[in-house]
N, C-alpha and C positions, 0 to 999 in steps of 0.2 A: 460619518462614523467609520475607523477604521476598523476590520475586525481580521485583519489578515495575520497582524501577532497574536494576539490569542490562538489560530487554527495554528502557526506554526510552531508555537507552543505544547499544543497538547500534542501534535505528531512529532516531537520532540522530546517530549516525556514518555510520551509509549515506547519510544525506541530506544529513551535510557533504560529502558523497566524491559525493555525485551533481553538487550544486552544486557543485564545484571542475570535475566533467566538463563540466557545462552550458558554461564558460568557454572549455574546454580545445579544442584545432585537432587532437588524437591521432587516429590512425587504425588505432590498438589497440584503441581503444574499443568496446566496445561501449553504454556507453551515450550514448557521443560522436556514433554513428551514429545512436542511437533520435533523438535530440534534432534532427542534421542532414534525419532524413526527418520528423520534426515531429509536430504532434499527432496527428495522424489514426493514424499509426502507434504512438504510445504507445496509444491507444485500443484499436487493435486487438489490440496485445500484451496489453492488460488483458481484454480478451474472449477470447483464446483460455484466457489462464489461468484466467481465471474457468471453464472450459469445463471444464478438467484438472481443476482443483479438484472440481468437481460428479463427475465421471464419477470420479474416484478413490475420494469418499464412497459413491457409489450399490454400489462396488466394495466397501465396506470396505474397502480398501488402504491403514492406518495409516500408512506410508513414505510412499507415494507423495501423501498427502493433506498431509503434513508440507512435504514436497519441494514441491506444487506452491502451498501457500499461503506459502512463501516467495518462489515469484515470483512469486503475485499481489501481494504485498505489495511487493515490490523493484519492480514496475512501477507501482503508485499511488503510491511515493513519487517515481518519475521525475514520473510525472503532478502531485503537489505541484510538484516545483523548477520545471516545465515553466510553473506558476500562481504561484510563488514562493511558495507555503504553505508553512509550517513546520509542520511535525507539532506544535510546540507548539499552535497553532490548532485543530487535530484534538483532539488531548489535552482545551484547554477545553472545547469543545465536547460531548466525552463528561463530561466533568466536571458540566458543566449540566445534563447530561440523566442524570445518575447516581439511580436512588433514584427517579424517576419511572416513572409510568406510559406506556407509550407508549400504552394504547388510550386515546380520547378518548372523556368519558361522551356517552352518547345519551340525550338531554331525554326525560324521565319515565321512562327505565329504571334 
């Protein structure tokens, strides 16, 4: 069962729907607001959740690790629109680097 187009489908829709807010003057928003208080505040919203995330793992709290790597994820992709990255970019990029090694050899080891 494939289920990788569907994931890359909805990180795909959120980041048309974030880019339409980038645009947007609502003051429903909330991502309208992340973007008015600007990067340093997407930055930090990426730090606190990178924060939850960790502290939920250390927990084993399967839910809550679930829950809170969805907003780490929905706050890096603010952090893309914010660069105008497309997740496609992202995508190649893991693509590239698919099948390799990330350690680098050490001369005569």
């Amino acid at each position: 069962m494939k289920t990788e187009e569907p994931a890359i489908e909805i990180i795909n829709d959120i980041y048309k729907v974030i880019l339409e807010r980038k645009k947007s003057k609502s003051k429903n928003s909330y991502t309208v607001s992340l973007f008015k208080k600007g990067k340093i505040a997407v930055l930090k919203k990426i730090a606190e959740e990178t924060a939850e995330v960790i502290l939920a793992s250390r927990d084993e709290k399967k839910e809550e690790i679930i829950h809170e790597m969805a907003d780490l994820w929905f706050h890096t992709l603010v952090l893309l629109g914010y660069h105008a990255i497309a997740p496609d970019e992202v995508y190649a990029e893991l693509k590239k680097r698919f099948g390799k090694s990330g350690l680098k050899k050490v001369k005569g080891k």
